[in-house]
C-alpha positions in Angstrom: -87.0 312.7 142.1 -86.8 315.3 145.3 -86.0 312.7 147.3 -83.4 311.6 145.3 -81.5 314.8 145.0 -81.3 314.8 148.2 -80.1 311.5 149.7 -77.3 312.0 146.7 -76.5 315.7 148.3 -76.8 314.0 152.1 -74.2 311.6 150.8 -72.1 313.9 149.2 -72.2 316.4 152.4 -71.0 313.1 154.3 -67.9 312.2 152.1 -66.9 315.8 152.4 -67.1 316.0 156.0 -65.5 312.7 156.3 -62.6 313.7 154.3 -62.5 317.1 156.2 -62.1 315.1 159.4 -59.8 313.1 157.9 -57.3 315.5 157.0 -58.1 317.1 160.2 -56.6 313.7 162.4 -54.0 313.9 159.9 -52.8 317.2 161.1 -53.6 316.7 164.9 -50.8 316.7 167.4 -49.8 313.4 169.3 -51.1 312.9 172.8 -49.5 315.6 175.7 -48.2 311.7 177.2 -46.8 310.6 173.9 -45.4 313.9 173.1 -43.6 313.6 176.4 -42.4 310.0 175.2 -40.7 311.7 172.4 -39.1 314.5 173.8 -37.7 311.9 176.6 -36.2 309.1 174.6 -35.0 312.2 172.2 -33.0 313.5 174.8 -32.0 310.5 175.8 -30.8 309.0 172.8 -29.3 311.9 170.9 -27.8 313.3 174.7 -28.9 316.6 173.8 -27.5 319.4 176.2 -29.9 320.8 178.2 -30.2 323.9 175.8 -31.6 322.5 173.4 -35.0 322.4 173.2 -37.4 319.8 171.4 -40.1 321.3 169.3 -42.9 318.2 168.3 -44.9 319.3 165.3 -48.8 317.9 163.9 -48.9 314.0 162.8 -48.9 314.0 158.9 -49.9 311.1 156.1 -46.6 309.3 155.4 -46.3 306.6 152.7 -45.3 303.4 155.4 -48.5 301.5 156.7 -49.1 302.1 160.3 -46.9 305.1 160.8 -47.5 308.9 160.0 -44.6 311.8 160.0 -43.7 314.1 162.5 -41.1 316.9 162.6 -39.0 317.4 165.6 -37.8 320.7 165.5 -34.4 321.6 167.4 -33.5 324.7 169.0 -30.0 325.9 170.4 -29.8 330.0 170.2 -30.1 331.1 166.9 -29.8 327.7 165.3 -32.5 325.5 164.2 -33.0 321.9 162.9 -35.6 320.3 161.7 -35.9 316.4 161.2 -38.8 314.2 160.3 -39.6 311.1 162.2 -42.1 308.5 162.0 -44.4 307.7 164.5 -46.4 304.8 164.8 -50.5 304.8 165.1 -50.3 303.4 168.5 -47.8 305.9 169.7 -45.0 303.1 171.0 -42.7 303.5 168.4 -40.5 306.3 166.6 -38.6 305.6 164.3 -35.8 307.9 162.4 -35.2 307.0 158.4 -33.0 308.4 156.0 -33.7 308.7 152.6 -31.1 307.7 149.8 -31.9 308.3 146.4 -30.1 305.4 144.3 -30.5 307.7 141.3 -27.7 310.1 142.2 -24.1 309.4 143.1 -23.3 311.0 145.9 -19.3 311.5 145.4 -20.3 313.0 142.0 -22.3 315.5 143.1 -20.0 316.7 145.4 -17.2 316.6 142.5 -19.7 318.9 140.5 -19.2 321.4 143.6 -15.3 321.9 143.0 -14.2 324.3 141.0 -10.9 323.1 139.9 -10.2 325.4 136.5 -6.7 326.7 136.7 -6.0 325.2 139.7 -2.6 323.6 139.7 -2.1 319.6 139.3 0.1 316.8 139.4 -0.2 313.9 137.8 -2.1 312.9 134.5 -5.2 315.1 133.5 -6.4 312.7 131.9 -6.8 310.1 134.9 -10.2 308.9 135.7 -9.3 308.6 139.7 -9.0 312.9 140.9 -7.8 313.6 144.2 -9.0 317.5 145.5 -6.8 318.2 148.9 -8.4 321.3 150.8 -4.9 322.4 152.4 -3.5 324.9 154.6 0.2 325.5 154.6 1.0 326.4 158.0 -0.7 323.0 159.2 1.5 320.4 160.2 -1.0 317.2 159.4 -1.1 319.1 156.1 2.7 318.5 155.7 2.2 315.1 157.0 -0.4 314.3 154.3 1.4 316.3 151.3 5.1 314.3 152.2 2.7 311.0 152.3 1.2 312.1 148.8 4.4 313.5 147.2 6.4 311.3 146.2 5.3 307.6 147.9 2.0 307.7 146.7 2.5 309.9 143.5 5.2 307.3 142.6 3.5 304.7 143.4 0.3 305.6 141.5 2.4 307.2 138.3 -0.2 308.1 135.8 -3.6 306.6 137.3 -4.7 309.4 139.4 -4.6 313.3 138.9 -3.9 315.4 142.4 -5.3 318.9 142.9 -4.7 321.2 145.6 -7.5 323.9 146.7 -6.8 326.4 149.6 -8.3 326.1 153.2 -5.6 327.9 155.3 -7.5 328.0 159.0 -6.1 331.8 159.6 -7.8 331.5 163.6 -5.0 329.1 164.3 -2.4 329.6 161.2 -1.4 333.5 161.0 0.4 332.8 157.8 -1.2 330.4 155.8 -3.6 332.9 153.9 0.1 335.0 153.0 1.3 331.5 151.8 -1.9 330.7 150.0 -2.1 333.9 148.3 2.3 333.6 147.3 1.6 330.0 145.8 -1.9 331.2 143.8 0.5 334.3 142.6 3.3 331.3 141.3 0.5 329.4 139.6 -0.7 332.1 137.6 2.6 332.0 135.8 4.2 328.2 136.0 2.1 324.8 137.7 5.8 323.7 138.3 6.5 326.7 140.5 3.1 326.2 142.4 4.5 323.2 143.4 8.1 323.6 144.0 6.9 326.2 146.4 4.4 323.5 148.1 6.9 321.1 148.4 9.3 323.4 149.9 6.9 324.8 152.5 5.4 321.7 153.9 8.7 320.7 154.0 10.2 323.3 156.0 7.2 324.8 158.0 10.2 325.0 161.3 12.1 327.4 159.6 8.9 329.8 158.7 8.0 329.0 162.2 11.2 330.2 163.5 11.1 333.6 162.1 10.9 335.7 165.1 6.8 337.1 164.6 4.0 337.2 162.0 5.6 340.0 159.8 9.0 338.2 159.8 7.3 334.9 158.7 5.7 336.4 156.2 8.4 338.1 154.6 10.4 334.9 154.4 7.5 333.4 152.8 7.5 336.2 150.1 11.7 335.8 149.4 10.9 332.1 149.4 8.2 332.5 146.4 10.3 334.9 144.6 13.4 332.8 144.3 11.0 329.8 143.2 10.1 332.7 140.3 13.5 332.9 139.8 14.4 329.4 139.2 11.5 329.0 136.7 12.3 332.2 135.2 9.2 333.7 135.7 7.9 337.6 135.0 10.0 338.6 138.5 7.8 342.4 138.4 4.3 340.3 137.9 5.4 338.4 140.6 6.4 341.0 143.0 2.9 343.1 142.2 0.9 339.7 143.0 3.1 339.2 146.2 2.7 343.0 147.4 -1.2 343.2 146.6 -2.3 340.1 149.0 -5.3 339.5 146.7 -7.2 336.7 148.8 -10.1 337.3 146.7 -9.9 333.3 145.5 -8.4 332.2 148.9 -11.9 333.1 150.0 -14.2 331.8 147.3 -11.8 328.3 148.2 -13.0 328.8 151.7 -16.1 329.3 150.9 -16.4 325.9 148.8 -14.5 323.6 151.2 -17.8 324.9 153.9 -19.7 324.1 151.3 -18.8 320.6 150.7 -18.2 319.5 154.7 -14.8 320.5 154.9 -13.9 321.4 158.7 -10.5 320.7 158.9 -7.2 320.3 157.6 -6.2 318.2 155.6 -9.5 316.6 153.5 -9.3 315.2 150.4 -11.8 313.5 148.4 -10.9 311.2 146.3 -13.5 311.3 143.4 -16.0 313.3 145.4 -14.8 310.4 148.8 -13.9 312.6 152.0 -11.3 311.9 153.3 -10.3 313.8 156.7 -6.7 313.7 158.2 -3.7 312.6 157.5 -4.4 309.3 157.2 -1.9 306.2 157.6 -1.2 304.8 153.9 -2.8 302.2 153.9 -5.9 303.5 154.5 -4.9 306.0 151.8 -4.3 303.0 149.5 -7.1 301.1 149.8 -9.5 304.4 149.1 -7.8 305.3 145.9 -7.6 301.6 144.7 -11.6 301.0 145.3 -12.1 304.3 143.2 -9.6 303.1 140.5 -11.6 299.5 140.2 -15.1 301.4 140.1 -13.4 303.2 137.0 -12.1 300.0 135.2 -8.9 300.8 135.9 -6.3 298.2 137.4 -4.4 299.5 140.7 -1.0 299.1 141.3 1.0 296.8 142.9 2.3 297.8 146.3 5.3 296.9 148.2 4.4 296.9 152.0 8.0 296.9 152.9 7.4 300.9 152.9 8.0 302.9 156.0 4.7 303.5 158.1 3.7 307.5 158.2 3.2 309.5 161.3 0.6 309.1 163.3 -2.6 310.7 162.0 -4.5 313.6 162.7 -6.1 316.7 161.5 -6.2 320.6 162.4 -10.0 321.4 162.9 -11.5 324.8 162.3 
Protein backbone atom coordinates (compact mmCIF):
# COMPACT_ATOMS: atom_id res chain seq x y z
CA UNK A 1 0.00 0.00 0.00
CA UNK A 2 3.16 2.41 0.98
CA UNK A 3 4.49 1.73 -2.02
CA UNK A 4 1.64 2.62 -3.82
CA UNK A 5 1.13 5.94 -2.39
CA UNK A 6 4.00 6.73 -3.40
CA UNK A 7 4.69 5.85 -7.01
CA UNK A 8 1.00 7.62 -7.44
CA UNK A 9 2.63 10.92 -5.52
CA UNK A 10 6.11 10.33 -7.70
CA UNK A 11 3.78 10.55 -10.73
CA UNK A 12 1.85 13.31 -9.68
CA UNK A 13 5.10 15.41 -8.65
CA UNK A 14 6.12 14.54 -12.38
CA UNK A 15 3.02 15.86 -14.23
CA UNK A 16 3.30 18.95 -12.14
CA UNK A 17 6.75 19.66 -12.84
CA UNK A 18 6.20 18.85 -16.44
CA UNK A 19 3.44 21.22 -16.77
CA UNK A 20 5.51 23.83 -14.70
CA UNK A 21 8.26 23.49 -17.44
CA UNK A 22 5.89 23.65 -19.85
CA UNK A 23 4.44 26.88 -19.21
CA UNK A 24 7.86 27.94 -18.44
CA UNK A 25 9.03 27.36 -22.48
CA UNK A 26 5.85 28.94 -23.12
CA UNK A 27 6.95 32.10 -21.64
CA UNK A 28 10.75 32.01 -22.64
CA UNK A 29 12.09 34.55 -24.99
CA UNK A 30 13.28 33.55 -28.55
CA UNK A 31 16.95 32.95 -29.25
CA UNK A 32 19.40 36.47 -28.91
CA UNK A 33 19.95 35.27 -33.08
CA UNK A 34 16.32 34.95 -33.84
CA UNK A 35 15.41 37.95 -31.81
CA UNK A 36 17.88 39.69 -34.02
CA UNK A 37 15.99 38.09 -37.13
CA UNK A 38 12.99 39.89 -36.05
CA UNK A 39 14.11 43.17 -35.24
CA UNK A 40 15.99 43.05 -38.80
CA UNK A 41 13.35 42.06 -41.22
CA UNK A 42 11.02 44.40 -38.88
CA UNK A 43 12.89 47.33 -39.76
CA UNK A 44 13.21 46.36 -42.91
CA UNK A 45 9.82 45.65 -43.87
CA UNK A 46 7.91 48.31 -42.00
CA UNK A 47 11.12 50.97 -42.90
CA UNK A 48 10.95 52.06 -39.46
CA UNK A 49 12.97 55.34 -38.80
CA UNK A 50 15.85 54.89 -36.89
CA UNK A 51 13.98 56.15 -33.63
CA UNK A 52 12.03 53.74 -33.30
CA UNK A 53 12.92 51.12 -31.28
CA UNK A 54 11.81 47.30 -31.45
CA UNK A 55 10.87 45.79 -28.16
CA UNK A 56 10.52 41.58 -28.60
CA UNK A 57 8.47 40.15 -25.75
CA UNK A 58 8.31 36.12 -24.23
CA UNK A 59 6.90 33.35 -26.77
CA UNK A 60 3.25 32.61 -25.67
CA UNK A 61 0.73 29.41 -26.56
CA UNK A 62 -1.26 30.62 -29.64
CA UNK A 63 -4.18 28.60 -31.10
CA UNK A 64 -2.21 27.87 -34.93
CA UNK A 65 -0.16 24.53 -34.86
CA UNK A 66 3.50 25.15 -35.08
CA UNK A 67 3.49 28.79 -34.19
CA UNK A 68 3.39 30.62 -30.71
CA UNK A 69 2.73 34.62 -30.18
CA UNK A 70 4.99 37.24 -29.64
CA UNK A 71 4.49 41.02 -29.04
CA UNK A 72 6.59 43.48 -30.71
CA UNK A 73 6.48 46.44 -28.89
CA UNK A 74 7.25 49.89 -30.68
CA UNK A 75 8.78 52.91 -29.22
CA UNK A 76 9.07 56.56 -30.71
CA UNK A 77 9.19 59.25 -27.63
CA UNK A 78 6.25 59.08 -25.66
CA UNK A 79 4.39 56.80 -28.02
CA UNK A 80 4.00 53.14 -27.85
CA UNK A 81 2.53 50.27 -29.96
CA UNK A 82 2.20 47.04 -29.35
CA UNK A 83 1.38 44.27 -32.03
CA UNK A 84 1.26 40.51 -31.73
CA UNK A 85 3.02 38.35 -34.28
CA UNK A 86 3.37 34.82 -34.75
CA UNK A 87 6.43 33.02 -34.69
CA UNK A 88 7.11 29.77 -35.94
CA UNK A 89 8.72 26.81 -33.63
CA UNK A 90 11.71 26.71 -35.82
CA UNK A 91 12.20 30.42 -35.63
CA UNK A 92 12.27 30.94 -39.71
CA UNK A 93 9.14 32.45 -40.08
CA UNK A 94 7.00 35.50 -38.69
CA UNK A 95 4.07 36.02 -39.62
CA UNK A 96 1.60 39.21 -38.88
CA UNK A 97 -2.37 38.28 -38.82
CA UNK A 98 -5.29 40.38 -38.33
CA UNK A 99 -8.17 39.34 -36.77
CA UNK A 100 -11.72 40.10 -38.18
CA UNK A 101 -14.60 39.28 -36.29
CA UNK A 102 -17.46 38.31 -38.96
CA UNK A 103 -19.91 38.91 -36.18
CA UNK A 104 -19.84 42.69 -36.20
CA UNK A 105 -20.26 45.14 -39.07
CA UNK A 106 -17.70 47.23 -39.06
CA UNK A 107 -19.41 50.50 -40.88
CA UNK A 108 -22.17 50.02 -38.15
CA UNK A 109 -20.19 50.35 -35.37
CA UNK A 110 -18.67 53.26 -36.41
CA UNK A 111 -22.29 54.74 -37.31
CA UNK A 112 -23.09 53.96 -33.54
CA UNK A 113 -20.13 56.51 -32.77
CA UNK A 114 -21.96 59.63 -34.50
CA UNK A 115 -23.97 61.58 -32.72
CA UNK A 116 -26.24 63.06 -35.26
CA UNK A 117 -29.32 64.40 -32.85
CA UNK A 118 -30.19 67.87 -33.91
CA UNK A 119 -27.75 68.04 -36.43
CA UNK A 120 -29.08 69.60 -39.56
CA UNK A 121 -30.01 67.32 -42.77
CA UNK A 122 -30.91 67.21 -46.17
CA UNK A 123 -32.57 64.84 -47.82
CA UNK A 124 -35.20 62.09 -46.57
CA UNK A 125 -34.87 61.03 -42.87
CA UNK A 126 -36.25 58.26 -43.54
CA UNK A 127 -33.54 56.93 -46.16
CA UNK A 128 -31.74 53.72 -45.33
CA UNK A 129 -28.33 55.02 -47.22
CA UNK A 130 -26.88 58.21 -44.45
CA UNK A 131 -24.13 60.19 -45.46
CA UNK A 132 -22.11 62.05 -42.22
CA UNK A 133 -19.55 64.73 -43.90
CA UNK A 134 -16.94 65.92 -41.06
CA UNK A 135 -16.52 69.53 -42.72
CA UNK A 136 -14.61 72.58 -42.26
CA UNK A 137 -15.81 75.79 -43.93
CA UNK A 138 -12.75 77.67 -44.67
CA UNK A 139 -11.47 74.42 -46.64
CA UNK A 140 -11.46 74.60 -50.18
CA UNK A 141 -11.74 70.53 -50.95
CA UNK A 142 -14.58 71.06 -48.57
CA UNK A 143 -16.27 73.46 -51.09
CA UNK A 144 -15.24 71.21 -53.74
CA UNK A 145 -17.03 68.14 -52.12
CA UNK A 146 -20.25 70.16 -50.72
CA UNK A 147 -20.83 71.82 -54.65
CA UNK A 148 -20.28 68.04 -55.80
CA UNK A 149 -22.90 66.87 -53.13
CA UNK A 150 -25.28 69.84 -53.44
CA UNK A 151 -27.10 69.74 -56.00
CA UNK A 152 -25.59 66.94 -58.68
CA UNK A 153 -25.58 64.28 -56.31
CA UNK A 154 -28.54 65.45 -54.10
CA UNK A 155 -30.55 65.63 -57.40
CA UNK A 156 -29.44 62.84 -58.61
CA UNK A 157 -30.14 60.65 -55.47
CA UNK A 158 -33.68 62.59 -54.61
CA UNK A 159 -35.07 60.76 -51.69
CA UNK A 160 -32.70 57.56 -51.37
CA UNK A 161 -30.07 58.97 -49.14
CA UNK A 162 -30.18 61.37 -46.04
CA UNK A 163 -26.91 63.87 -45.84
CA UNK A 164 -25.62 65.23 -42.52
CA UNK A 165 -23.10 67.63 -41.81
CA UNK A 166 -20.84 67.47 -38.53
CA UNK A 167 -18.10 70.14 -37.78
CA UNK A 168 -14.20 69.53 -38.15
CA UNK A 169 -13.02 73.07 -38.89
CA UNK A 170 -8.86 72.39 -38.84
CA UNK A 171 -8.37 76.00 -36.86
CA UNK A 172 -4.09 75.36 -37.31
CA UNK A 173 -4.63 76.06 -40.88
CA UNK A 174 -8.34 77.72 -41.22
CA UNK A 175 -8.48 80.91 -38.68
CA UNK A 176 -12.18 81.19 -39.38
CA UNK A 177 -13.74 78.07 -39.65
CA UNK A 178 -14.44 77.47 -35.88
CA UNK A 179 -16.28 81.37 -36.15
CA UNK A 180 -18.21 79.86 -39.19
CA UNK A 181 -18.95 76.55 -37.44
CA UNK A 182 -20.16 78.12 -34.37
CA UNK A 183 -22.60 81.06 -36.88
CA UNK A 184 -24.09 77.90 -38.77
CA UNK A 185 -24.73 75.73 -35.26
CA UNK A 186 -26.33 79.26 -33.90
CA UNK A 187 -28.76 79.16 -37.44
CA UNK A 188 -29.64 75.55 -36.81
CA UNK A 189 -30.86 76.00 -33.51
CA UNK A 190 -33.56 78.00 -34.96
CA UNK A 191 -34.30 76.87 -38.88
CA UNK A 192 -32.36 73.41 -40.78
CA UNK A 193 -33.10 75.64 -43.93
CA UNK A 194 -30.97 78.50 -42.59
CA UNK A 195 -28.13 76.05 -41.63
CA UNK A 196 -27.94 75.33 -45.00
CA UNK A 197 -28.53 78.40 -46.97
CA UNK A 198 -25.70 79.64 -44.92
CA UNK A 199 -23.48 76.35 -46.03
CA UNK A 200 -24.32 76.78 -49.39
CA UNK A 201 -23.47 80.32 -49.46
CA UNK A 202 -20.04 79.88 -47.72
CA UNK A 203 -18.59 77.15 -49.61
CA UNK A 204 -19.63 79.04 -52.34
CA UNK A 205 -18.02 82.13 -51.78
CA UNK A 206 -14.99 81.27 -49.43
CA UNK A 207 -12.82 84.24 -51.97
CA UNK A 208 -14.87 86.82 -50.73
CA UNK A 209 -14.38 85.77 -46.78
CA UNK A 210 -10.92 85.32 -47.84
CA UNK A 211 -10.60 88.72 -49.20
CA UNK A 212 -11.51 90.54 -46.12
CA UNK A 213 -8.48 92.33 -45.23
CA UNK A 214 -7.46 89.99 -41.63
CA UNK A 215 -8.91 87.50 -39.25
CA UNK A 216 -11.21 90.00 -37.36
CA UNK A 217 -12.58 91.43 -40.72
CA UNK A 218 -13.38 87.83 -41.97
CA UNK A 219 -15.03 87.13 -39.21
CA UNK A 220 -17.22 89.90 -39.01
CA UNK A 221 -18.39 89.30 -42.55
CA UNK A 222 -19.07 85.88 -41.52
CA UNK A 223 -21.35 87.08 -38.67
CA UNK A 224 -23.43 89.89 -41.19
CA UNK A 225 -23.58 86.94 -43.57
CA UNK A 226 -25.47 84.64 -40.84
CA UNK A 227 -27.57 87.36 -39.70
CA UNK A 228 -29.11 88.27 -42.96
CA UNK A 229 -29.64 84.32 -43.57
CA UNK A 230 -31.77 84.96 -40.05
CA UNK A 231 -33.34 87.57 -41.70
CA UNK A 232 -34.58 85.84 -44.76
CA UNK A 233 -36.01 82.91 -42.63
CA UNK A 234 -37.40 85.30 -40.25
CA UNK A 235 -35.69 84.02 -37.49
CA UNK A 236 -35.53 85.37 -33.57
CA UNK A 237 -32.85 88.27 -34.93
CA UNK A 238 -31.81 89.04 -30.72
CA UNK A 239 -31.39 84.97 -30.23
CA UNK A 240 -29.39 85.06 -33.05
CA UNK A 241 -27.15 87.95 -32.32
CA UNK A 242 -26.57 86.55 -28.49
CA UNK A 243 -25.53 82.98 -30.12
CA UNK A 244 -23.31 84.98 -32.64
CA UNK A 245 -21.68 87.37 -29.91
CA UNK A 246 -21.05 84.33 -27.30
CA UNK A 247 -18.76 82.09 -29.73
CA UNK A 248 -20.01 78.93 -27.80
CA UNK A 249 -17.64 76.22 -29.39
CA UNK A 250 -18.62 73.99 -26.76
CA UNK A 251 -20.20 71.38 -29.53
CA UNK A 252 -17.68 72.43 -32.21
CA UNK A 253 -15.34 70.65 -29.83
CA UNK A 254 -17.31 67.59 -28.75
CA UNK A 255 -17.55 67.29 -33.06
CA UNK A 256 -13.85 67.43 -32.96
CA UNK A 257 -13.51 65.21 -30.57
CA UNK A 258 -15.78 62.49 -32.42
CA UNK A 259 -14.35 62.88 -35.96
CA UNK A 260 -10.60 61.79 -33.86
CA UNK A 261 -12.54 59.36 -32.62
CA UNK A 262 -13.72 57.69 -35.64
CA UNK A 263 -10.22 58.21 -37.99
CA UNK A 264 -11.07 61.44 -39.17
CA UNK A 265 -7.70 63.42 -40.08
CA UNK A 266 -8.71 65.49 -42.68
CA UNK A 267 -11.08 67.54 -44.55
CA UNK A 268 -13.46 66.57 -46.17
CA UNK A 269 -14.52 62.62 -44.84
CA UNK A 270 -17.61 61.30 -45.15
CA UNK A 271 -18.87 57.93 -44.44
CA UNK A 272 -21.38 56.75 -46.16
CA UNK A 273 -23.21 54.35 -43.75
CA UNK A 274 -20.35 54.12 -41.38
CA UNK A 275 -17.80 53.83 -45.22
CA UNK A 276 -14.90 56.50 -44.93
CA UNK A 277 -14.58 58.35 -47.38
CA UNK A 278 -11.54 60.90 -47.41
CA UNK A 279 -11.33 63.82 -50.04
CA UNK A 280 -13.08 65.29 -52.42
CA UNK A 281 -13.45 62.60 -54.49
CA UNK A 282 -14.27 62.53 -58.39
CA UNK A 283 -18.12 61.51 -58.78
CA UNK A 284 -17.83 58.57 -59.86
CA UNK A 285 -16.14 57.25 -57.28
CA UNK A 286 -18.74 58.99 -55.16
CA UNK A 287 -21.38 57.12 -57.19
CA UNK A 288 -20.36 53.88 -57.11
CA UNK A 289 -19.91 54.02 -52.99
CA UNK A 290 -23.32 55.25 -52.33
CA UNK A 291 -24.94 52.87 -54.92
CA UNK A 292 -23.06 49.60 -53.24
CA UNK A 293 -24.60 50.94 -49.88
CA UNK A 294 -28.08 51.50 -51.49
CA UNK A 295 -27.98 47.62 -52.97
CA UNK A 296 -26.78 46.26 -49.49
CA UNK A 297 -30.08 48.03 -48.26
CA UNK A 298 -32.48 46.65 -50.95
CA UNK A 299 -32.79 49.72 -52.33
CA UNK A 300 -32.55 50.26 -56.28
CA UNK A 301 -29.93 53.09 -57.25
CA UNK A 302 -30.58 55.56 -59.73
CA UNK A 303 -29.93 55.91 -63.09
CA UNK A 304 -27.00 58.17 -63.97
CA UNK A 305 -26.33 60.24 -67.03
CA UNK A 306 -22.52 60.32 -67.52
CA UNK A 307 -22.86 63.13 -69.91
CA UNK A 308 -22.25 65.20 -66.46
CA UNK A 309 -19.29 67.53 -66.12
CA UNK A 310 -16.18 65.84 -64.39
CA UNK A 311 -15.35 67.67 -60.78
CA UNK A 312 -12.14 69.18 -59.81
CA UNK A 313 -9.43 67.36 -59.16
CA UNK A 314 -9.39 65.78 -55.80
CA UNK A 315 -7.82 66.29 -52.63
CA UNK A 316 -8.15 66.88 -49.00
CA UNK A 317 -6.87 69.40 -46.16
CA UNK A 318 -5.11 67.16 -43.61
CA UNK A 319 -4.78 68.04 -39.91
Amino acid sequence: MLRRFLLTLVRRSFLVLLLICLGCSAQSAPSSDTAKAIERQVRSFYKLPPDVTVGIGPLRPSEFPNYDTVKLTFNKGNRKDEYDFLLSKDGKTLVKMTRLDLTKDPNAETMKKMDVKGRPTRGNKDAKVVVVNYDDFECPFCSRMHQTLFPQVFKEYGDRVLFIYKDYPLAEIHPWAVHAAVNANCLAAQNNDAYWDFADYLHANQHVVNGAQGVDAQKALIDRTAMLQGQMHNLDAAKLQACIKAQDDTAVKASLHEGDAVGVNATPTLFVNGEEMDGALPIAELRTVLDRALIQAGVQPPVHNEANPAPAPSGSAVK
